[in-house]
matplotlib code that plots the C-alpha trace (Angstrom):
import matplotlib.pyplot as plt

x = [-66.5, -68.7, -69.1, -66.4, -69.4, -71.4, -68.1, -67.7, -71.2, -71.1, -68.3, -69.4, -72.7, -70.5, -68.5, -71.6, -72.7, -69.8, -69.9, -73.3, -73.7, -69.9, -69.8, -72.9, -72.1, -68.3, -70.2, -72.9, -70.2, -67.6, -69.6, -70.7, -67.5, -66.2, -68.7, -68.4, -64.5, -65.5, -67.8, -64.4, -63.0, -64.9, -68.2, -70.4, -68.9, -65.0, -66.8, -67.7, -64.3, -62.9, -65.1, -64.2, -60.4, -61.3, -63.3, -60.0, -57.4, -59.9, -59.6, -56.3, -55.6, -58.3, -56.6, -53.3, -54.8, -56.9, -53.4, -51.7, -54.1, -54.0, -50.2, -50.5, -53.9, -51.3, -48.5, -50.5, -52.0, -48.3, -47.8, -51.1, -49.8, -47.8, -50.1, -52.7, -52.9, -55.1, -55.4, -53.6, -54.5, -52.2, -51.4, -49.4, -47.0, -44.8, -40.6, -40.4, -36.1, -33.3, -31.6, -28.2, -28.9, -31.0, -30.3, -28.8, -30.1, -33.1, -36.3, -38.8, -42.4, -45.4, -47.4, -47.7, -49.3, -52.0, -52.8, -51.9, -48.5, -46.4, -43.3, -42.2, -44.7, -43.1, -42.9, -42.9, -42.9, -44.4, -41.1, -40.1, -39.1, -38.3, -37.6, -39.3, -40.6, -38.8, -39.9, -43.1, -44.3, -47.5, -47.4, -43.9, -42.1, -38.6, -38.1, -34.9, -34.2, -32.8, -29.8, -28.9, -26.7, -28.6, -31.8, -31.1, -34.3, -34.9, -35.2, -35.6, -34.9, -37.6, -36.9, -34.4, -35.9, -32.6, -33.3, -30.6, -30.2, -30.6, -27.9, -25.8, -22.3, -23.0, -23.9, -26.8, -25.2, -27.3, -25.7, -28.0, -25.5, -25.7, -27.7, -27.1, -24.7, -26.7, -29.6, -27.8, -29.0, -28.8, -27.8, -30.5, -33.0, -35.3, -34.9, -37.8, -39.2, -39.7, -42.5, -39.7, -39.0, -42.2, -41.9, -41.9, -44.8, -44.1, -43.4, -42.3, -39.6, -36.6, -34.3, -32.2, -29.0, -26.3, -23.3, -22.0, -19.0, -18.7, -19.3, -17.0, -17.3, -16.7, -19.6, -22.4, -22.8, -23.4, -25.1, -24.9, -28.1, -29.0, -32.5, -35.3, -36.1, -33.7, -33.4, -31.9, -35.5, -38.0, -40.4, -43.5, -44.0, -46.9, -47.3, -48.4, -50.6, -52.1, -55.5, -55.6, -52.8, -55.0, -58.3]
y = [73.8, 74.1, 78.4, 79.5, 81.1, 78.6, 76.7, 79.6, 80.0, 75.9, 76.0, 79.0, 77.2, 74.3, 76.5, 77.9, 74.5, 73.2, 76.2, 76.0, 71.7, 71.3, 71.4, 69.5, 66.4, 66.2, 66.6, 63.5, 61.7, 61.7, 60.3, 57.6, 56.8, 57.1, 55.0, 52.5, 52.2, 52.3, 49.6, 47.6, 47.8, 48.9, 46.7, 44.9, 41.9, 43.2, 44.2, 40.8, 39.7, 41.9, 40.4, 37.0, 38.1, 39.0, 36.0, 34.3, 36.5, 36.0, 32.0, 31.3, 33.5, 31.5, 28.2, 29.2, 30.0, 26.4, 24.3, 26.5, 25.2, 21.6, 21.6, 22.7, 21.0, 17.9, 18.6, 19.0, 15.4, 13.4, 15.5, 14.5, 10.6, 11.0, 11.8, 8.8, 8.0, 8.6, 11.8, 13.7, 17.1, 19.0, 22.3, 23.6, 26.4, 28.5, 29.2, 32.5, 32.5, 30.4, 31.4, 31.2, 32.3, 31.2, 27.0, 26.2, 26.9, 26.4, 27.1, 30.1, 29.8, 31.4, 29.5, 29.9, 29.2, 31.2, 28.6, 25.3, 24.8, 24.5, 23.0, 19.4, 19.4, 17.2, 18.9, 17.3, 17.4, 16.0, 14.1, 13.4, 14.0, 17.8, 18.4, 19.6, 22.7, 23.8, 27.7, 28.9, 32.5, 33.7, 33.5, 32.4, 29.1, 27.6, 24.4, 22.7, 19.8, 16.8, 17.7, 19.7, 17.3, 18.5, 16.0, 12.5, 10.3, 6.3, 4.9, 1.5, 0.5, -0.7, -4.2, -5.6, -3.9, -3.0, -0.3, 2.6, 6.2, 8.9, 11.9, 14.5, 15.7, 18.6, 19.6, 17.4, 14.1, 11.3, 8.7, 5.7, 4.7, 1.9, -0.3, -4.4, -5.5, -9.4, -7.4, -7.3, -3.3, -3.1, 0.1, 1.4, 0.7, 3.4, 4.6, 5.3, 6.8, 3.9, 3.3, 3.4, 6.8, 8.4, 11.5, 10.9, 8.9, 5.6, 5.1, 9.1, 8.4, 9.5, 9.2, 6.3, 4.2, 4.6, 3.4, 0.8, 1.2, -0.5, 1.1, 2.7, 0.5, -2.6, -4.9, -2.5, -1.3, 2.5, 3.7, 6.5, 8.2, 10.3, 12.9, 12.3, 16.0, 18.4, 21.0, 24.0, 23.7, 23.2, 26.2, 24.5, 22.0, 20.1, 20.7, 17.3, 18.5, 15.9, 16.5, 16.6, 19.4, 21.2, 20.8]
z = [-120.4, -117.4, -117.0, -114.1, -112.6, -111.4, -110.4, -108.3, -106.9, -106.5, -103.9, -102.3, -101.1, -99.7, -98.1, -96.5, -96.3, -94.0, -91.9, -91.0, -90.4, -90.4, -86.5, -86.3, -88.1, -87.3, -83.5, -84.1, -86.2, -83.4, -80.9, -82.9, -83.6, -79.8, -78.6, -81.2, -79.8, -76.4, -77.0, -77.7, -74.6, -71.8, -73.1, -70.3, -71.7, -70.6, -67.1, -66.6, -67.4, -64.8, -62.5, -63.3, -62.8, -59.4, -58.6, -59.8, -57.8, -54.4, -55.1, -55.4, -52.2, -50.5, -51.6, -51.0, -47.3, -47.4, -48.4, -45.3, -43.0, -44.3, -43.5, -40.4, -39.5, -40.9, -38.5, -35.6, -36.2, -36.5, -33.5, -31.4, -32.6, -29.9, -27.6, -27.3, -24.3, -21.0, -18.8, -20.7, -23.2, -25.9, -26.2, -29.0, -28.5, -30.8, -30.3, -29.7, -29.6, -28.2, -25.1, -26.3, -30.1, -33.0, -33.0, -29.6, -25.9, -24.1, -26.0, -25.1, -26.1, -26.1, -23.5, -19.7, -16.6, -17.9, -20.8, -18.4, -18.5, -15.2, -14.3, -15.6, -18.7, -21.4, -24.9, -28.5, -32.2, -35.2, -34.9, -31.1, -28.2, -28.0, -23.8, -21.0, -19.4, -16.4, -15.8, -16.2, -16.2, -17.1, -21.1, -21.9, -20.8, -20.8, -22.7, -21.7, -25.0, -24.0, -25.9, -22.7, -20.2, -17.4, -18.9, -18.3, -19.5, -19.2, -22.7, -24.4, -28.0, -30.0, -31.3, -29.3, -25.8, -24.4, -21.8, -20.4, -19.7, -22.2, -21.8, -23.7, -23.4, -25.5, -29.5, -30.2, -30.0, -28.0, -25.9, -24.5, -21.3, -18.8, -21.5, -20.6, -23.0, -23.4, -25.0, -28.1, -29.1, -33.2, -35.4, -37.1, -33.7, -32.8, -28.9, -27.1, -23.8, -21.7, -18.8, -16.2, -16.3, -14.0, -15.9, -19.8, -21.3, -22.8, -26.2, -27.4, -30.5, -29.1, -32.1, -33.9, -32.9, -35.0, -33.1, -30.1, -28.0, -24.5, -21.8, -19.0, -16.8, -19.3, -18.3, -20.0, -23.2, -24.7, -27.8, -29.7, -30.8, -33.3, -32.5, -34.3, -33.8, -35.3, -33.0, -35.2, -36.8, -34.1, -34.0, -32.6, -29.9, -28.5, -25.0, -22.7, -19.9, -17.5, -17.2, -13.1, -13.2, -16.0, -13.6]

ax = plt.figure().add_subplot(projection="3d")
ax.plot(x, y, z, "-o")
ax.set_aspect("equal")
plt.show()
């Protein structure tokens, strides 16, 4: 049996042991340790990472802008198809509100005398006819649609070429009046602006006929049309500005 002595002396020299390099190497040993778990997580190789997230984040917000721009770069070209023709420019301008609420009334926009427009511009969509402008001031003007009964316009169907007078009662209902009943109009015929007008430019989709009825005075015809445009959505237009009124 070892002598209880030495036992003794033996753990009084580790004792002295530990309180001299106790400190010391639980010290060095620590931080060897920390920064071998550090190294797990906050390495050079998780930095790149995070940079790589936010490469990621930055592109999808620049694509998400890129695919906005492409549908609207995308509307404005159905809309210019409707403007091909001679001596005359676009301008596109925004609905700011409805004069008589949020779907019916004239249509304000943000575009003015100060940007072109004046009195008796003609305004479309990517769809149709929209209306015309009939007060200007200098950054807002007023659209009246030719849903309004106070816009008659001279129209002509597209297969059959029966030509009459565009008007509305009220609501957004369409009726193509005065139309010669031997023309033989079909359902399902697009109506468009005709040449005989003077003030709309030939060939603007005015919507689609979807019923006949005689007419009042029994030897013409009248047709029910249906907009192309639907009106309780329109919040852009494209502006047709003649080029001599723009000089």
């Amino acid at each position: 049996m070892r002598n209880p002595n030495v036992r003794l002396a033996w753990n009084v020299l580790a004792a002295l042991a530990l309180l001299l390099f106790g400190p010391t190497v639980l010290g060095v040993g620590g931080s060897i340790l920390g920064a071998r778990f550090a190294s797990l997580f906050f390495s050079e190789e998780y930095s790149e990472d995070s940079d790589y997230l936010s490469l990621s984040v930055k592109l999808m917000l620049e694509n998400a802008e890129l695919r906005e721009m492409a549908a609207k770069s995308s509307l404005y070209r159905a809309m210019l198809h409707y403007t091909r023709m001679p001596d005359v420019t676009a301008l596109v301008g925004r609905v700011l509100y409805r004069s008589e609420g949020l779907i019916r009334g004239d249509l304000v926009i943000d575009r003015g005398s100060d940007h072109g427009v004046y009195n008796g511009a003609v305004c479309t969509s990517s769809r149709g006819l929209v209306g015309i402008v009939t007060s200007v001031e200098a950054s807002t003007s007023i659209v009246v649609p030719i849903t309004s009964p106070a816009i008659h316009v001279s129209c002509i169907t597209a297969s059959t070429g029966s030509l009459g007078i565009l008007g509305s009662d009220s609501g957004t209902r369409l009726r193509l009046d005065f139309v010669d009943s031997s023309s033989e109009p079909e359902i399902g015929e697009l109506v468009l602006t005709s040449r005989f007008g003077g003030v709309y430019p030939e060939g603007i989709v005015v919507g689609e006929v979807d019923d006949i009825a005689e007419g009042e005075r029994g030897l013409d015809i009248s047709l029910s049309v249906t907009p192309a445009v639907d009106f309780e959505r329109v919040n852009e237009v494209l502006i047709l500005l003649s080029e001599d009124s723009v000089e």
